[in-house]
C-alpha positions in Angstrom: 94.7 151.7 109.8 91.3 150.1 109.7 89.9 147.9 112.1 89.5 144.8 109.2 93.3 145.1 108.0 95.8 142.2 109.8 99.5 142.6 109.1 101.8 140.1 110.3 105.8 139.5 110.2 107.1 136.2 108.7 110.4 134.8 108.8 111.3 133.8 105.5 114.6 132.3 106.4 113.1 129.9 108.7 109.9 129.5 106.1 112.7 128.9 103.6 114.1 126.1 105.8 110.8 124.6 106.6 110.7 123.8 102.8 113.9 122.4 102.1 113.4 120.0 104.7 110.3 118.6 104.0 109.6 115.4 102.0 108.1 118.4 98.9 109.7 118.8 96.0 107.1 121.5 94.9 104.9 123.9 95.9 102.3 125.8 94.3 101.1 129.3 95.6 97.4 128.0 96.2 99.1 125.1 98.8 101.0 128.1 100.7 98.2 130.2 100.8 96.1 127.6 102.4 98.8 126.3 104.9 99.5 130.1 106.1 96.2 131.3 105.9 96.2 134.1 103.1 95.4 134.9 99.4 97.2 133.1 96.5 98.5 136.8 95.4 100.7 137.1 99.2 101.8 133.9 99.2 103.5 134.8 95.6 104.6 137.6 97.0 106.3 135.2 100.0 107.5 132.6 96.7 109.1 135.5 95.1 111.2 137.1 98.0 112.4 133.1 99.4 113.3 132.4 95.1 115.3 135.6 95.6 116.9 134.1 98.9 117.7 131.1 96.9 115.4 128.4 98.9 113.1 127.8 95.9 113.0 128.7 91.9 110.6 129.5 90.0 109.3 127.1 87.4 106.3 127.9 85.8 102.9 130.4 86.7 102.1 129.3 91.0 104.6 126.7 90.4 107.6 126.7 92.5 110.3 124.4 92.7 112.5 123.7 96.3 115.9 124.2 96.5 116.9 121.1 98.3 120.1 122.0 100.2 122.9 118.7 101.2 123.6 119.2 104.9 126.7 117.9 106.5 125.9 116.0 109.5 128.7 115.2 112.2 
């Protein structure tokens, strides 16, 4: 592997989460990319496999819209 190649683990679940909990309604693959630090082409990558897991759908190209989830609170 070279020396200039970085591969890291993320934990979609708790990425997935993170989303439907926060005040967004959308989020566009540019604004992931930026708030984790990688291309726009892995963070659709990330959109893809959390659309898949059911926390976001897809809406249109980059353009992703959050699954917001009701929660039962006791």
């Amino acid at each position: 592997m070279s020396r200039h190649v970085l591969s890291i683990r993320i934990d979609l679940h708790r990425l997935g989460m993170r989303l439907v909990y926060s005040n967004r309604d959308f989020i566009r693959t540019h604004e992931l990319a930026y708030e984790l630090g990688t291309n726009t082409y892995s963070a659709g990558k990330i959109l893809a496999a959390l659309a898949r897991l059911g926390y976001v759908e897809k809406w249109s190209n980059g353009l992703y819209k959050i699954i917001k989830k009701s929660v039962k609170r006791y």
